[in-house]
Every structure is written in structure tokens, then in C-alpha cells.
C-alpha positions in Angstrom: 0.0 0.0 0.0 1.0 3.2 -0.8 1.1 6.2 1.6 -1.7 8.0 0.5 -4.2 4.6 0.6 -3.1 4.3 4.5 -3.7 8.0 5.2 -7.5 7.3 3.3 -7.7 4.3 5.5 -7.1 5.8 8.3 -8.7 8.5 7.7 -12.2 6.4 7.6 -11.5 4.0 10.1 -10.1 5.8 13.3 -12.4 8.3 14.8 -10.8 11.9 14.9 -9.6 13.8 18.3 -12.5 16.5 19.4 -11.1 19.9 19.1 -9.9 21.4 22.0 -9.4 25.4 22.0 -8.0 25.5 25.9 -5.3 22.9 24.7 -2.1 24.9 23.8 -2.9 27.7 26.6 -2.9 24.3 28.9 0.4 23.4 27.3 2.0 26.3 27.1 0.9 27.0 31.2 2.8 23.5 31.8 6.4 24.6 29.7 9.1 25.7 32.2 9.3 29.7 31.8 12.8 31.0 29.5 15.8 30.9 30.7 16.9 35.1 31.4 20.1 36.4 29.9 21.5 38.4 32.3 24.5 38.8 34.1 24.8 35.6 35.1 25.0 34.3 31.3 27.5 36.9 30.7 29.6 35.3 34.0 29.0 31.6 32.5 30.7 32.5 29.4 33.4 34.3 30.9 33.9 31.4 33.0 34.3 29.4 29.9 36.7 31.1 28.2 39.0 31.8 31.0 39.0 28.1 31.4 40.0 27.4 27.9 42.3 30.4 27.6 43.9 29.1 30.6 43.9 25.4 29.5 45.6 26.6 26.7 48.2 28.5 28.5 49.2 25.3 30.3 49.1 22.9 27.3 51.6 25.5 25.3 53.8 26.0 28.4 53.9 22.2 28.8 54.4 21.7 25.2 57.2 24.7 25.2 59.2 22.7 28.1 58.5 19.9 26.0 60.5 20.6 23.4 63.1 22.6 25.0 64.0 18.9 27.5 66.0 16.1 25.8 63.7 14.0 25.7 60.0 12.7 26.2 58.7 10.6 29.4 55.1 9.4 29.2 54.1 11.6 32.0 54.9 14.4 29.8 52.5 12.5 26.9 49.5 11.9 29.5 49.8 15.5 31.0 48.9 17.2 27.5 46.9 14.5 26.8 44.7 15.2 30.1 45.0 18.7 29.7 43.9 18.4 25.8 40.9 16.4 26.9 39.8 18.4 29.8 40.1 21.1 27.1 37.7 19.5 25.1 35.3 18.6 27.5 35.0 22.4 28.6 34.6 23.4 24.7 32.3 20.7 24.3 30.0 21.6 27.0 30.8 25.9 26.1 29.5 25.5 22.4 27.0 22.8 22.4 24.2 24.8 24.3 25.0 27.8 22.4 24.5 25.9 19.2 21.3 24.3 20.2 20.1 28.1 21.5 20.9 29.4 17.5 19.4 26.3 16.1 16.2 26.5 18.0 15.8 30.2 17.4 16.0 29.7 13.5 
């Protein structure tokens, strides 16, 4: 069968849901109320990039010392590694929401 036949069948057979004019006052009553953009946003985000400023601060000061020493031990590896995935996380969980925010809005 063909979409359009099941939508006729269905159409028929099932009886249709009574109109209800209070319903999407009801639902919109029930939706938490917007988030505010105030200071406290403006504090988040700078919270967010002086985290990742100073995560990169560290992983470039590592990574200088790095290359100055003779050579490489694998604490030196896992450090930047930590430090690159801590990084990460932070700009993960930064952008994501702020994404979803432009996304919804369009």
C-alpha cells in the first residue's frame, strides 16, 4: 500500500480527536518559563573562556618545556593528553548549548 491509501484508511476508520481550544494555553501553562540572559550568562561565558584560555596556557607552556627537554617521558604524553581532553570537555559543553540556542531560534 502506498502512503496516501493508508492515510484514506485511516482517515475512515479511526475516529478523529475533538477539538480542544484551551489545549495549547494548557500546554504552554505547563512549559518551564525561558531561561533570562542576564548577568549571570555573561559570567558563565566568561567562565568558559578563561577556562579554555587558561587550559591553553598550560598545554603551550607544557608543550614549550617539552621541546626545549632532551627528551620525552610518558608523563609528559598523558599531561597534554589530560590537559587536551579536559580542554575539550570544557569546549564541548561551552558550544554545544549555544549551538542548540541558534538552532532553536531559526
Amino acid at each position: 500500500m502506498k502512503d496516501e491509501q493508508l492515510k484514506e484508511l485511516f482517515k475512515e476508520s479511526l475516529p478523529q480527536a475533538p477539538g480542544n481550544p484551551w489545549f495549547v494555553k494548557k500546554v504552554m501553562n505547563r512549559l518551564p518559563e525561558k531561561r533570562s540572559t542576564g548577568i549571570y550568562s555573561w559570567i558563565e561565558y566568561a567562565a568558559y573562556i578563561a577556562a579554555i584560555l587558561l587550559l591553553g596556557a598550560f598545554a603551550a607552556y607544557h608543550g614549550y618545556a617539552i621541546s626545549r627537554a632532551a627528551e620525552v617521558t610518558m608523563g609528559d604524553v598523558m599531561y597534554l593528553l589530560s590537559i587536551g581532553s579536559v580542554m575539550l570537555v570544557v569546549s564541548v559543553g561551552f558550544f554545544v548549548p549555544m549551538v542548540r540556542q541558534w538552532i532553536s531560534e531559526y
